[in-house]
PATORBA-424044 format. One record per residue (C-alpha): residue in three letters; x, y, z. Coordinates in pm, 1 decimal, m for minus. Layout:
<rs>
r:ALA, u:X, v:Y, w:Z
...
</rs>
This chain:
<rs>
r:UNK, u:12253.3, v:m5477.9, w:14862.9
r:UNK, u:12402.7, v:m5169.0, w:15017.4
r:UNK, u:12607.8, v:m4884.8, w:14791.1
r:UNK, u:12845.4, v:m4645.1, w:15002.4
r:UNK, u:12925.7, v:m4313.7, w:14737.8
r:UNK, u:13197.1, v:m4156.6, w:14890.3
r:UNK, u:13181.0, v:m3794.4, w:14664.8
r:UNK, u:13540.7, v:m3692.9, w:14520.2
r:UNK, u:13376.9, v:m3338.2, w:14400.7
r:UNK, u:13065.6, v:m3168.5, w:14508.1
r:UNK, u:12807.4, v:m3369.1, w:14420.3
r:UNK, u:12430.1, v:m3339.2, w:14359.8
r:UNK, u:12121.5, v:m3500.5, w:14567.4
r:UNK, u:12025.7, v:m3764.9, w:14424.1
r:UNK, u:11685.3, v:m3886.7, w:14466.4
r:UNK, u:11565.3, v:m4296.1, w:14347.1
r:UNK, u:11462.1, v:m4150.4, w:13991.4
r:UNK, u:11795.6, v:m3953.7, w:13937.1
r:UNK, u:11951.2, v:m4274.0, w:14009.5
r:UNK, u:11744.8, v:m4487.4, w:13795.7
r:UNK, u:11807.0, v:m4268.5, w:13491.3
r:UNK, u:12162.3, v:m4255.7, w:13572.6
r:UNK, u:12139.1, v:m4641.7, w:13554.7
r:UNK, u:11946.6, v:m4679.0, w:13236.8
r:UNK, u:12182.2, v:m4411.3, w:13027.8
r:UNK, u:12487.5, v:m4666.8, w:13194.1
r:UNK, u:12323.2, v:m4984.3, w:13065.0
r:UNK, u:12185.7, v:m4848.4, w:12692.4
r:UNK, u:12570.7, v:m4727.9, w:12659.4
r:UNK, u:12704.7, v:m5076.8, w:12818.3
r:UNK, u:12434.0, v:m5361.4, w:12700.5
r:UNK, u:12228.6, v:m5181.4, w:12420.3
r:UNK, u:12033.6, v:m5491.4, w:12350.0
r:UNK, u:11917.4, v:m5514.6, w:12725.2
r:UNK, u:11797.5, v:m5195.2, w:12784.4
r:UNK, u:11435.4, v:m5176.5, w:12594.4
r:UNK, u:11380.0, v:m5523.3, w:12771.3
r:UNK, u:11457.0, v:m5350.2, w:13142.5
r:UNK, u:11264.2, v:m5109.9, w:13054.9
r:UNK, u:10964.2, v:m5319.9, w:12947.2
r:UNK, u:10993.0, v:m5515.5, w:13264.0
r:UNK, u:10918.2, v:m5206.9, w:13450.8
r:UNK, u:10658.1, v:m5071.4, w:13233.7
r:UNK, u:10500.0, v:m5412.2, w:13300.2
r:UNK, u:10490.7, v:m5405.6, w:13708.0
r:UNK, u:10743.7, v:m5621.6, w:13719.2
r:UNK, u:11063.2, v:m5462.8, w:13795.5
r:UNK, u:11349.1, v:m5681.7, w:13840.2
r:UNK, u:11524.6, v:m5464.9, w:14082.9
r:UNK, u:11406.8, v:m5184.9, w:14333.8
r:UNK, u:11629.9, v:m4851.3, w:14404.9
r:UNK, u:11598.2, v:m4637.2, w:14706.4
r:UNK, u:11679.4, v:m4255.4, w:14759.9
r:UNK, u:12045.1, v:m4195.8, w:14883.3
r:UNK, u:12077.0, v:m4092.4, w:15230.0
r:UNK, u:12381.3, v:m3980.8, w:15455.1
r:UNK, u:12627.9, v:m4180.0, w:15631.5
r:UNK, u:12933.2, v:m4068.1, w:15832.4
r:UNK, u:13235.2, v:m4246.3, w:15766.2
r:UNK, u:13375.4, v:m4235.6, w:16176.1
r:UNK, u:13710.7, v:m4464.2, w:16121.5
r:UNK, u:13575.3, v:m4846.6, w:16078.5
r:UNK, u:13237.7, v:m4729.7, w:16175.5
r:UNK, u:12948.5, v:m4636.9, w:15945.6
r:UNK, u:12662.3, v:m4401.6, w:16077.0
r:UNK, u:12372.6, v:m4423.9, w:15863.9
r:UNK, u:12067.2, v:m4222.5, w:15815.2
r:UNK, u:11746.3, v:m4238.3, w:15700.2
r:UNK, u:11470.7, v:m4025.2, w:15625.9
r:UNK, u:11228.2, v:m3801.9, w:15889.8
r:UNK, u:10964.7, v:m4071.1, w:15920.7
r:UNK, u:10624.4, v:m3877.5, w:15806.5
r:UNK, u:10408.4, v:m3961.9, w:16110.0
r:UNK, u:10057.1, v:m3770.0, w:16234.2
r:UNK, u:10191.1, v:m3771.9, w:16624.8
r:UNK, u:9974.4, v:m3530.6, w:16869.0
r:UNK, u:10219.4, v:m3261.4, w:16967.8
r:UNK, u:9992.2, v:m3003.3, w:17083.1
r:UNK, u:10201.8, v:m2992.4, w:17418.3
r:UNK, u:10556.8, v:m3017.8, w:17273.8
r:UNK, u:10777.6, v:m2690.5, w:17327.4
r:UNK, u:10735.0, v:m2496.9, w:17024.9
r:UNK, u:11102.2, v:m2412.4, w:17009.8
r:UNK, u:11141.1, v:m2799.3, w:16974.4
r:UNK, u:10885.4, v:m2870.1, w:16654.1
r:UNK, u:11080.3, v:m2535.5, w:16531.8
r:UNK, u:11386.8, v:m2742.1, w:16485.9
r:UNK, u:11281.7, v:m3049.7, w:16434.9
r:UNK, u:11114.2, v:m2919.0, w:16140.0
r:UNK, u:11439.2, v:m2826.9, w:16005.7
r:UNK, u:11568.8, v:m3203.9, w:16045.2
r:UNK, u:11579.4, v:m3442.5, w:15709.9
r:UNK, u:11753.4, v:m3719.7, w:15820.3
r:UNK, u:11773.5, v:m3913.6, w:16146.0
r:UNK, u:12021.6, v:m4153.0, w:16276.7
r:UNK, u:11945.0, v:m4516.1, w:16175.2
r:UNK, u:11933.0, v:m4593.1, w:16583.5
r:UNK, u:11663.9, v:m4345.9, w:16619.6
r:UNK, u:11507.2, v:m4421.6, w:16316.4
r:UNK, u:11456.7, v:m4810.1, w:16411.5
r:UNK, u:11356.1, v:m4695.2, w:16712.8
r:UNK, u:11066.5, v:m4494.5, w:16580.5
r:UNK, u:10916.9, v:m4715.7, w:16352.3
r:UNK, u:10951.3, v:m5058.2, w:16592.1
r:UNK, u:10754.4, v:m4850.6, w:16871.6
r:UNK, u:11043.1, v:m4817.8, w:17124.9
r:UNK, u:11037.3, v:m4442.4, w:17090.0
r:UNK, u:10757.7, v:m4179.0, w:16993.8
r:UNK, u:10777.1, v:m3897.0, w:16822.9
r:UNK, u:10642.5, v:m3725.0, w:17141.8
r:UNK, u:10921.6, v:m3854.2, w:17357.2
r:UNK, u:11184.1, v:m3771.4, w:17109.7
r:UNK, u:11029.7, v:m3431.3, w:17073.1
r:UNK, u:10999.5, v:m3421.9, w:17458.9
r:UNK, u:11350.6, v:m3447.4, w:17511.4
r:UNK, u:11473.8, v:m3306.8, w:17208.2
r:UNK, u:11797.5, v:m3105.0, w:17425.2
r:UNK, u:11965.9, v:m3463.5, w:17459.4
r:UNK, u:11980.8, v:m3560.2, w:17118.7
r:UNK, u:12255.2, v:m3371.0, w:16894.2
r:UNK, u:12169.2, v:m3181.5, w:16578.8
r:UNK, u:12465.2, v:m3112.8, w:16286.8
r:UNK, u:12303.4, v:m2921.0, w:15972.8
r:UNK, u:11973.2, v:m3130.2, w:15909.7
r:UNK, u:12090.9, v:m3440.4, w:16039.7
r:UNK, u:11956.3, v:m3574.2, w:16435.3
r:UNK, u:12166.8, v:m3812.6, w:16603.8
r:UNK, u:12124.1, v:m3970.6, w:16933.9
r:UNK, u:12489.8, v:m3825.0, w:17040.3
r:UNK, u:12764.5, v:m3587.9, w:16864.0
r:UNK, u:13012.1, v:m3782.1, w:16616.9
r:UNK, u:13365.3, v:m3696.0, w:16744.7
r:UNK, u:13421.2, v:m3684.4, w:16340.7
r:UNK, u:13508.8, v:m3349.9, w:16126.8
r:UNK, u:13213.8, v:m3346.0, w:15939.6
r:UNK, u:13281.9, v:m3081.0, w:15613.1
r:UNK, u:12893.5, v:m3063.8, w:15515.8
r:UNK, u:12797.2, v:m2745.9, w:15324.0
r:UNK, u:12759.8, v:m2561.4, w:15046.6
r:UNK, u:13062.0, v:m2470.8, w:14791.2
r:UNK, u:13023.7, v:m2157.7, w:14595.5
r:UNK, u:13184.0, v:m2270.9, w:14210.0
r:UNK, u:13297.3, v:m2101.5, w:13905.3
r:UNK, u:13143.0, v:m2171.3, w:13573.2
r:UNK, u:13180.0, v:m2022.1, w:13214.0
r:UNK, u:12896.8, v:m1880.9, w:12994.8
r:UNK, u:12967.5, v:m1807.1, w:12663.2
r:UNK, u:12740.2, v:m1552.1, w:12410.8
r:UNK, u:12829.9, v:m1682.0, w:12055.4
r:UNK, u:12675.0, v:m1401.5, w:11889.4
r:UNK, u:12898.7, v:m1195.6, w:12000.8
r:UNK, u:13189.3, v:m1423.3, w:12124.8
r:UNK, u:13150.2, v:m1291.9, w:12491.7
r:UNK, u:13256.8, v:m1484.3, w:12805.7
r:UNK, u:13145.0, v:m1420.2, w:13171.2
r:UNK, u:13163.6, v:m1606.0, w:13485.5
r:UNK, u:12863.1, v:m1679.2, w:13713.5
r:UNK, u:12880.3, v:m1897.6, w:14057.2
r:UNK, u:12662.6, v:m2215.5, w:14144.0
r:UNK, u:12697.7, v:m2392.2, w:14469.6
r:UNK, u:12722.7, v:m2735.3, w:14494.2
r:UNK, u:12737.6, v:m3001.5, w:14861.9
r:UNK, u:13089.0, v:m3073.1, w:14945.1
r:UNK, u:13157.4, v:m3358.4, w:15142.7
r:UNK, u:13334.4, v:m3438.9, w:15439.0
r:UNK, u:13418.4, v:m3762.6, w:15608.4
r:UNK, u:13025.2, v:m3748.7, w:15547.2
r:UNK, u:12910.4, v:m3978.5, w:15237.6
r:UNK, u:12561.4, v:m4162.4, w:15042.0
r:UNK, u:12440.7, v:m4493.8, w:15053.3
r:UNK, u:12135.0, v:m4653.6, w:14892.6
r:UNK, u:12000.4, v:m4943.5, w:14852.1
r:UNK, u:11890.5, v:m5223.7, w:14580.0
r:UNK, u:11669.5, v:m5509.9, w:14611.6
r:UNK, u:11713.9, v:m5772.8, w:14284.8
r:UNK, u:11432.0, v:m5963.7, w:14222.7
r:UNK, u:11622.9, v:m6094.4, w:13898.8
r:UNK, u:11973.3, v:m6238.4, w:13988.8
r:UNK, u:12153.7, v:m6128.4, w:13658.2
r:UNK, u:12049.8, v:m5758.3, w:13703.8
r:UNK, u:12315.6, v:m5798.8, w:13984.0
r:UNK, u:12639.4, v:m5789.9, w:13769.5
r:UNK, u:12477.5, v:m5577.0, w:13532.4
r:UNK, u:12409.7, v:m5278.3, w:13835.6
r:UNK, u:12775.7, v:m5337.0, w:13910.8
r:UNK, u:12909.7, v:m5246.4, w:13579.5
r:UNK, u:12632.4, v:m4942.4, w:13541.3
r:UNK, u:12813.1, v:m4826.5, w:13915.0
r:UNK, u:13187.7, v:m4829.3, w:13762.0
r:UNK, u:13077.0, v:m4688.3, w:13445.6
r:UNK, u:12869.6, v:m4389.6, w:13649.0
r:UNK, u:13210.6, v:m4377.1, w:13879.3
r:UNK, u:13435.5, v:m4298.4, w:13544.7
r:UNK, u:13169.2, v:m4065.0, w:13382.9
r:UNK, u:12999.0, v:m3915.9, w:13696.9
r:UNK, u:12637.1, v:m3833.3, w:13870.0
r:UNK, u:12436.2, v:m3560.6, w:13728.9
r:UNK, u:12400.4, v:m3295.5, w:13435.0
r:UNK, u:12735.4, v:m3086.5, w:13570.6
r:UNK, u:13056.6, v:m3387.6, w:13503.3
r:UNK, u:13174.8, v:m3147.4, w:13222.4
r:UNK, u:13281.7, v:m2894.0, w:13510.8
r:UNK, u:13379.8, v:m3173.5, w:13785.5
r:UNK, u:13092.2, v:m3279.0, w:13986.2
r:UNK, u:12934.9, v:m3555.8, w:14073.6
r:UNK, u:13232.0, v:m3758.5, w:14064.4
r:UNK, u:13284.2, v:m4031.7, w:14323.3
r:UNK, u:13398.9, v:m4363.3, w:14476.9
r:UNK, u:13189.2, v:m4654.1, w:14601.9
r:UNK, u:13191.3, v:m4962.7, w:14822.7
r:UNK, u:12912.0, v:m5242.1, w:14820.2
r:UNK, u:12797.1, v:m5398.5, w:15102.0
r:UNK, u:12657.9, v:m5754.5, w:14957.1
r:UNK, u:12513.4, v:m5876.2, w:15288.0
r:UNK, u:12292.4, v:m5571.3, w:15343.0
r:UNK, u:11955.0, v:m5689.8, w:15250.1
r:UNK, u:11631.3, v:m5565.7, w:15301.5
r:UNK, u:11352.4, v:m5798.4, w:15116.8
r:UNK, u:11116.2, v:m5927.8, w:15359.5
r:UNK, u:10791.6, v:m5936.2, w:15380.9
r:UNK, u:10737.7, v:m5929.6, w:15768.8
r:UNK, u:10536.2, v:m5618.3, w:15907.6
r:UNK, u:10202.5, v:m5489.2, w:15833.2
r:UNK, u:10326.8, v:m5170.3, w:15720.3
r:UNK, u:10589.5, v:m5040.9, w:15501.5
r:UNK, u:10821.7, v:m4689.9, w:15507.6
r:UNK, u:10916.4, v:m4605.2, w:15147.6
r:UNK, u:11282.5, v:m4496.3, w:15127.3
r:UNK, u:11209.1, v:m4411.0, w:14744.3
r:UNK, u:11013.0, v:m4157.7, w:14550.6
r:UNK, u:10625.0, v:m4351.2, w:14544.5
r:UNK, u:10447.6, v:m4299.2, w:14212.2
r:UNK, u:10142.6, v:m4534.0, w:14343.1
r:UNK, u:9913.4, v:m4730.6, w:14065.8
r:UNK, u:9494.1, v:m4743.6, w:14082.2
r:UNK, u:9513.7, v:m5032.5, w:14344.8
r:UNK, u:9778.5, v:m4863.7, w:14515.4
r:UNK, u:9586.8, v:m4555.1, w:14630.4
r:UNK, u:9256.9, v:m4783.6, w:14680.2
r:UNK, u:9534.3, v:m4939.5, w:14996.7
r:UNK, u:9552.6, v:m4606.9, w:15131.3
r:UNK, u:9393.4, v:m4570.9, w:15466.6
r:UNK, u:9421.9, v:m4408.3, w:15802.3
r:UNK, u:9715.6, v:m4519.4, w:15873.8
r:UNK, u:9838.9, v:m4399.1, w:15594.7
r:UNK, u:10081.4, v:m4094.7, w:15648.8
r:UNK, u:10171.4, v:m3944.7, w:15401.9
r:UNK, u:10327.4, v:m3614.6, w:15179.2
r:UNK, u:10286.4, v:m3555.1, w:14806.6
r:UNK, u:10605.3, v:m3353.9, w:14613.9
r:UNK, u:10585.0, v:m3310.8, w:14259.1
r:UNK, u:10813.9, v:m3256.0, w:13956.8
r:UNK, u:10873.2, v:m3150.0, w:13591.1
r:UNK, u:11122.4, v:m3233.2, w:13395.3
r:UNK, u:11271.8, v:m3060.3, w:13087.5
r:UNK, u:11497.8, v:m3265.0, w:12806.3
r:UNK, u:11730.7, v:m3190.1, w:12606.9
r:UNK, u:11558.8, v:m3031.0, w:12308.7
r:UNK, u:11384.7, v:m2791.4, w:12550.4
r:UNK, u:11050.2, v:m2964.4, w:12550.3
r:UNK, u:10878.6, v:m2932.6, w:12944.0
r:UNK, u:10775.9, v:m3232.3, w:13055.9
r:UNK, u:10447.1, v:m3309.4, w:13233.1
r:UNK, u:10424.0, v:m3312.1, w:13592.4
r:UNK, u:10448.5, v:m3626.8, w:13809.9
r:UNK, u:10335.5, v:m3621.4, w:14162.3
r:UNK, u:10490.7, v:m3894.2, w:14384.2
r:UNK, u:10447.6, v:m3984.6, w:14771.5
r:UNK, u:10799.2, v:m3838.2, w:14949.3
r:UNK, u:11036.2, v:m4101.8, w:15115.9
r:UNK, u:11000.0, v:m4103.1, w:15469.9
r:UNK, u:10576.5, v:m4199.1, w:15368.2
r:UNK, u:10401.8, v:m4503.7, w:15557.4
r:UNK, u:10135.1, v:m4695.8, w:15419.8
r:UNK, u:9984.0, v:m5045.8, w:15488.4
r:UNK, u:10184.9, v:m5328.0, w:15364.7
r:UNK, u:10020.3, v:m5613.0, w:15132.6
r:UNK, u:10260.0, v:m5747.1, w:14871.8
r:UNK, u:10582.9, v:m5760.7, w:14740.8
r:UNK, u:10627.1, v:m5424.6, w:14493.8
r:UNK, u:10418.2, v:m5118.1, w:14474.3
r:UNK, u:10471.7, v:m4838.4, w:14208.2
r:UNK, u:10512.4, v:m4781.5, w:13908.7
r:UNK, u:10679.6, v:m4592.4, w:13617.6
r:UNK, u:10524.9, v:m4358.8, w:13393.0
r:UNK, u:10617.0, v:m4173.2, w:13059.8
r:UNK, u:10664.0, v:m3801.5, w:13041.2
r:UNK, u:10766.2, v:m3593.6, w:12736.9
r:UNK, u:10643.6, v:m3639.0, w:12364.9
r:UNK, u:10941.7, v:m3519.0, w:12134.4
r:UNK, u:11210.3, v:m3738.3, w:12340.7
r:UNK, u:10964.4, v:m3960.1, w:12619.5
r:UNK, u:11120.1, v:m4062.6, w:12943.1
r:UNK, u:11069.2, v:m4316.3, w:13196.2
r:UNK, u:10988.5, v:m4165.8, w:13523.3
r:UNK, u:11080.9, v:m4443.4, w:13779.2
r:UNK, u:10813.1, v:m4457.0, w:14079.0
r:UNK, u:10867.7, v:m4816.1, w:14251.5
r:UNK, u:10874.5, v:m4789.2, w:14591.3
r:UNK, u:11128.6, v:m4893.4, w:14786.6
r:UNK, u:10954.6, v:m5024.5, w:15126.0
r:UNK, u:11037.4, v:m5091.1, w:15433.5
r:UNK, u:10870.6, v:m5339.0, w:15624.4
r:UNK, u:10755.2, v:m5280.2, w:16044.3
r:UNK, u:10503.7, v:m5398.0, w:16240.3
r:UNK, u:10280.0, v:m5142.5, w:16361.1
r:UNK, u:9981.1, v:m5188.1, w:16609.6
r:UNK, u:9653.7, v:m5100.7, w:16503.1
r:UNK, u:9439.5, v:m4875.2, w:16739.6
</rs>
């Protein structure tokens, strides 16, 4: 299943964990006597669905442009033009044309690299041609309040927030328990009333959606899998890693609400390959001690056939 956000406000990135947590705060408020169940399901290896990062698409009339994320490969491009590993370093997403491209073995990094000039580049998105589309993707600079109450004093500091465009998000869900389906759906209109993120007091992260039922990704074909989710890998999961494993490591640290730091959680980026040998890898892990979280880490992979050398 495929989720177009189209943003009404600027909105904030939102990675597969943001989402999940946005999910589970939607279904403790909605179904209360679910929730702890979910949860366990997870907690268990067993998730009953699987969330990916959002990504960009451009909304070009009846046409949807999609993107995914710069696939993390270990190419030899000791005789690519500087200039051109310059910029392409600066590129996050690539065009879902390109991107199948890449990781079916119809185009190499090298050869996109190589002729770099004839692909078009808008902000840190690649595309295999320019979008005659007005594409509004940037920063906004907004207004907020802060407020001393010792002293009843009120002053006015900016934040900037993405505004949006004719440019929106997807992501995608695999159910591996049917029911979970309605229940998503009524997490997504509660999360479209309420909005994304920490900031819906001053207007963000408010948006629209469409769902794309016929989008689906769950197969097990390939011998390797791209993860288009944040990774947090198990014991057996790392013992899989090999070399052709490619691969880069981001961390966080959360804070909650009382304050407390959370510990940090290191994760394998989207955009990482590994070898592919069953159905779900991941897991979720609990961070905090005076309010615990669940930090979700289930990939979302995938699957290509790769050749082995």
């Amino acid at each position: 299943m495929l989720v177009y956000i189209k943003p009404l406000s600027t909105f904030p990135k939102l990675h597969s964990d943001t989402i999940f947590g946005a999910f589970t705060s939607a279904i403790s408020e909605l179904f209360p006597d679910l929730v702890e169940e979910m949860l366990l399901e997870f907690e268990q290896g067993k998730p009953p669905f699987i969330i990916s990062s959002t990504f960009p698409v451009v909304f070009d009339e009846d046409n949807k442009i999609r993107f995914y994320p710069k696939l993390i490969l270990d190419s030899d491009l000791s005789d690519v033009e500087t200039k051109h590993i310059k910029d392409y370093k600066k590129v996050d997403y690539i065009e879902e044309k390109l991107f199948n491209a890449l990781i079916n073995g119809d185009l190499s990094e090298k050869e996109l690299l190589d002729n770099f000039d004839s692909y078009y580049k808008f902000s840190n998105l690649l595309m295999s041609e320019k979008i005659d589309v007005d594409m509004g993707f940037g920063k906004n600079i907004l207004p907020n309040n802060s407020v001393n109450r010792l002293i009843h004093e009120t002053k006015i500091f900016y934040t900037q927030g993405d505004s949006y465009q004719n440019i929106g998000l997807f992501f995608l869900l695999d159910f591996f328990d049917d029911k979970y389906r309605n229940i998503v759906k009524s997490a997504l209109r509660f999360l479209k009333d309420r909005g994304f993120g920490r900031d819906i007091s001053t207007g963000k992260g408010h948006f629209d959606f469409v769902i794309d039922e016929s989008f689906e990704t769950d197969s097990q074909d390939g011998n390797m899998f791209v993860t288009l989710s944040r990774f947090i890998p198990t014991l057996d999961d790392l013992k899989r890693v090999n070399e052709y494993s490619f691969y880069e490591i981001d961390s966080k640290r959360g804070r909650d609400k009382s304050g407390e730091i959370r510990k940090q959680v290191r994760f394998f980026k989207e955009g990482s390959i590994f070898p592919n040998y069953q159905k779900t890898y991941g897991s979720v892990v609990k961070s905090g001690t005076v309010n615990p979280s669940v930090e979700y880490g289930f990939a979302f992979p995938l699957r290509f056939n790769k050749e082995m050398k």
